[in-house]
N, C-alpha and C positions, 0 to 999 in steps of 0.2 A: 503493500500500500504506500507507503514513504516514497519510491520509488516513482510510483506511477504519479502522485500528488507533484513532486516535485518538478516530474514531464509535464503535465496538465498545465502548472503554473508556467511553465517556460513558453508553452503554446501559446498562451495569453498574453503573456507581457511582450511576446515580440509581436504584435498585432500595434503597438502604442505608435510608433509613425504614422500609418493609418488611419488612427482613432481619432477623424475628424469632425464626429457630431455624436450628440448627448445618447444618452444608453436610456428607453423608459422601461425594461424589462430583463429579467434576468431569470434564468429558471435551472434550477438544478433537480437532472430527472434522465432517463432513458436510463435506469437500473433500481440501484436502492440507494440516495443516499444517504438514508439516514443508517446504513452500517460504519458512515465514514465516522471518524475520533472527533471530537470536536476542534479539535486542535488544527486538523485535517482542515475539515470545512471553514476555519476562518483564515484559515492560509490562501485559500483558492479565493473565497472573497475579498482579502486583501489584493489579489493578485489584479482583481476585476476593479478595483477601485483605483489600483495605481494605473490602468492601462487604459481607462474609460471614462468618462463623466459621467456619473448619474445624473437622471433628472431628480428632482428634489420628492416629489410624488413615483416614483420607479417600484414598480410591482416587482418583488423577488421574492420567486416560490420557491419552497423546496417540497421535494417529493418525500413522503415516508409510508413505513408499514405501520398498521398502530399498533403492534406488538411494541416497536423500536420506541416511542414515544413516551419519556418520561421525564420530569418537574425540572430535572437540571439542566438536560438536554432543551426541552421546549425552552430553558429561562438564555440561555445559550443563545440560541438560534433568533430570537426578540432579542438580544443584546448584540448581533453579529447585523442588526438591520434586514433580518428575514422579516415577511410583514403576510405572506398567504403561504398556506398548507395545503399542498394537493393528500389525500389521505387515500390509500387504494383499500377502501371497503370489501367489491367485490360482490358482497353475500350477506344477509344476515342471517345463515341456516348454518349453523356447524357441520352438520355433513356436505354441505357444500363447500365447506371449503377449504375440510379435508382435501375431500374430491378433486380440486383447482389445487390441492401442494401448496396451501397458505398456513403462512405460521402461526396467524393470527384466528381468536375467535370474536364471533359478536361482542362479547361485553370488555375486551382491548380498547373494539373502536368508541363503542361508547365512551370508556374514561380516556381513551387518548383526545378523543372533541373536550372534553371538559377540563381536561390538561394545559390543552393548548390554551384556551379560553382564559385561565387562569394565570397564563406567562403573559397574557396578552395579546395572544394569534389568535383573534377574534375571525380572520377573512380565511373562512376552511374548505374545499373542494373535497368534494366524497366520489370516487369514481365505483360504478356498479358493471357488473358483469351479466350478459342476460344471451339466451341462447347453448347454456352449457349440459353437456350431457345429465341429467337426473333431475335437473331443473324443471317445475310444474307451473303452472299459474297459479297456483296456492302459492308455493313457496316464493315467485316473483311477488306477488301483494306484498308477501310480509317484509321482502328485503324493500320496496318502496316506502311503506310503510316507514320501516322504522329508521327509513335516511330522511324521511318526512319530519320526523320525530326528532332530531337532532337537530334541526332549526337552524340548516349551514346556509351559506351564502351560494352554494355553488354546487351543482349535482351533474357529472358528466355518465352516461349508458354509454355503454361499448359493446356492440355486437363480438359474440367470441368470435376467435383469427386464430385457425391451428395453422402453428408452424411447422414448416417443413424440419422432419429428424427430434420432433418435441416427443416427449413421453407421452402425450395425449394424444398427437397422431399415428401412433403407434399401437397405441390401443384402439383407437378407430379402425386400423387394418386391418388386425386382429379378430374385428370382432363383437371385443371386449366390450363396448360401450358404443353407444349410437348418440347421434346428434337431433333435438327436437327437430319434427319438419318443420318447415318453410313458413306454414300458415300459423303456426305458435309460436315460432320466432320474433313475426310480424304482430300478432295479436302482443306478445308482450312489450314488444314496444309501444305501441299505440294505448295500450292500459296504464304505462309508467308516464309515459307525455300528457295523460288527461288527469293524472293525480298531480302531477307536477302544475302544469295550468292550475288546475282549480285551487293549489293550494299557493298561487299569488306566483309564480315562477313565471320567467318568460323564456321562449323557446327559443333563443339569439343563433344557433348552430343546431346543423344534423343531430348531433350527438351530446350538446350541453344547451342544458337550462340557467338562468341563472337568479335572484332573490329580485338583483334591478342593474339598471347599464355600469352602472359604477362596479360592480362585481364581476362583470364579464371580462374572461379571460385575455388578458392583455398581450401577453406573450403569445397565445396562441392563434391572436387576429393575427398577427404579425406576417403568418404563416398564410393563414387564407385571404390578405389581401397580396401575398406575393412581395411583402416587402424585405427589404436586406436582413439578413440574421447571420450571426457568429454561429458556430458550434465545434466547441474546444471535448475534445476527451474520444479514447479509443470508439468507434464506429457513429462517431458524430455527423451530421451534416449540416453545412452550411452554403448561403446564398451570399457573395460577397464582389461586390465592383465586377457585377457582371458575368458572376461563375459559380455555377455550382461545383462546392467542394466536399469530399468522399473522403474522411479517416479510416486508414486500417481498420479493419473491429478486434485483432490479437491484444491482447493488453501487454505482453514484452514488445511482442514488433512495435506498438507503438510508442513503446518508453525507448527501444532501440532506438526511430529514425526522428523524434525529438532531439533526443542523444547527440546524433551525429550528422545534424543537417541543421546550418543557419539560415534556410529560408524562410519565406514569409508563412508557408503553410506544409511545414515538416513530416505529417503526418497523412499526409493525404496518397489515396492510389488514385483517385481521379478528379482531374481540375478539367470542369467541364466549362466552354465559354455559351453564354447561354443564346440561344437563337432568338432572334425578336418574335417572331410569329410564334415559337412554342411558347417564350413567356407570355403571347397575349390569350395563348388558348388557355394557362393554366388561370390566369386572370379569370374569364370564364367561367371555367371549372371548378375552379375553389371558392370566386364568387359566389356562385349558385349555393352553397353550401350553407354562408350565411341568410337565414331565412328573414329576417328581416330588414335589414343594409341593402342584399343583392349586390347589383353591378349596376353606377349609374353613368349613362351615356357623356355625362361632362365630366368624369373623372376618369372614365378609358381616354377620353380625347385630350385630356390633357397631362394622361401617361404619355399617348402613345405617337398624339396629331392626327389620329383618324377617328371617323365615325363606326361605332361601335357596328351600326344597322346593315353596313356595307360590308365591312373585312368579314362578318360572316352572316352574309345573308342567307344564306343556302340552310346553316346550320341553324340559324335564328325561325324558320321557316319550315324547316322538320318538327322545330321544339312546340313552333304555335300550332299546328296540324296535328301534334300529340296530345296536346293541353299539358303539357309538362312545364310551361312557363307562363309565366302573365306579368303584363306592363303595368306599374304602379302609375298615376295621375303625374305625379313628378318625374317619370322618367328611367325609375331605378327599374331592372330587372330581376322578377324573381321566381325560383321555383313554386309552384304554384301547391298549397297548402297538403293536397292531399295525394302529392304522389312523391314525397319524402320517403318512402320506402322502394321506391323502384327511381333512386335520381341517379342511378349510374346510368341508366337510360340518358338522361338529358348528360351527365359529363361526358359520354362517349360519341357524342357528336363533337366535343374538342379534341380528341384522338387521334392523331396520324395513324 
């Protein structure tokens, strides 16, 4: 771990040439890290402060299990200028999350919400899991339910994603376990979105809700309006002056070519320069995403210098003959309310 933190931090700080406009987001996440020391985590924050300006309002989350989550660590993390918590709930059914290889149980997350609350990381993200093998529409209730009941700011659903070589596709091959169909997949989605609504949430993205605008995830518009982002640490990626860039995922290989390479981005196996027409499709495509924002016509053109109606009118004209999109009075474009569960439909018309 020493090791890898002190590569991590070296990736950062040679970015400070660079680092010529203010930071509003910062997120530490794509693993666990609240197995890092603490000592760990405010060395890498240091690293972000010497190499970056924050904005004075700058959202920095960090990710935990609420197993990991306790009084010194939460007082820590409020003292280090950590200010939201993404918290991976999952489940509120113990055998579920057995099942999913969680270390944690339901009554973790409970006292780690009241944990934090208590250090003063009042701004908490709960993320759930829906779609996983044993999973019922009983048991989805009660896992809404009782993230209901927790009275967070922020509630992300994630359709399950078996990976390729995972122990859970594995046992899918097998056999061993089967995936709910398609129509319960769907219906548990649409059951957690109208608990969510009625209980004052707004549906801002595909996959998060959130309490009010002020709560919506900062860091991760970032991503769906296509804007520049850093991403420091083994199998990171980032979008930066025009490139997407691709770290190693090995954790030695990438403390290796930190190690032993002074370039601007040491770690990378692929530095892609980005094409204008694919960035304005993903523009599109990720747009649509956000359900209530959209894509509005004076802010493609004053990305891009074109009129959004034209560069794809072909594809704008499939979407309005499917009813998969609709024109807001002002202009914005959006996916049109009731076919969020079938909008890779509408993204695959931005697909080469």
């Amino acid at each position: 771990m020493p090791e890898y933190v002190n590569a991590l931090c070296s990736e950062i700080t040679r970015q400070k040439p660079y680092a010529d406009s203010s930071v509003h987001s910062v997120y530490f996440g794509g693993g666990t890290p609240s197995r890092l020391d603490m000592a760990d985590a405010a060395k890498i924050m240091d690293a972000i402060r010497q190499t970056f300006v924050l904005t004075d309002d700058a959202e920095i989350t960090f990710e935990m299990n609420p197993c990991d989550v306790t009084g010194a660590y939460a007082a820590e993390l409020a003292g280090m200028g950590i200010n939201r918590i993404s918290l991976g709930m999952q489940s509120a059914i113990p055998e579920e999350l057995k099942r999913m290889g969680r270390r944690h149980t339901p009554e973790q997350t409970e006292n780690a919400v009241s944990i934090l609350r208590d250090a003063g990381l009042k701004n908490i993200s709960l993320d759930l899991i829906y779609g996983y093998p044993g999973q019922t529409t009983e048991s989805w209730k009660k896992s809404v339910s009782a993230t209901l009941d927790l009275n967070v700011q922020h509630i992300s659903l994630y359709a399950l994603s078996v990976e390729e070589g995972s122990a859970l596709r594995r046992q899918l091959e097998m056999g061993k376990v089967s995936l709910p169909d398609e129509d319960l997949t769907v219906s548990m989605y649409e059951l957690a979105a109208r608990s969510l609504m009625e209980n004052g949430f707004s549906h801002y993205e595909i996959s998060n809700w959130a309490a009010d605008e002020a709560h919506e995830s900062r860091h991760n518009k970032q991503y769906w309006f296509v804007s520049p982002y850093y991403g420091f640490g083994a199998g990171a990626h980032g979008w930066i002056s025009g490139q997407r860039i691709c770290n190693v995922s090995g954790i030695e290989e990438y403390i290796r070519l930190v190690n032993s390479s002074d370039s601007r981005f040491p770690a990378a196996v692929e530095i892609i320069p980005q094409d204008r027409h694919v960035e304005m499709q993903d523009v599109m495509m990720l747009g649509l995403r956000m359900l209530r924002e959209g894509i509005t016509e004076e802010r493609f053109h004053e990305r891009f210098g074109e009129d959004m109606r034209k560069v794809f009118h072909r594809e704008l004209r499939h979407l309005e003959q499917k009813e998969l999109v609709r024109w807001a009075p002002d202009g914005r474009l959006l996916l049109s309310p009731d076919k969020v569960m079938v909008a890779n439909q509408a993204f695959i018309e931005f697909v080469d």
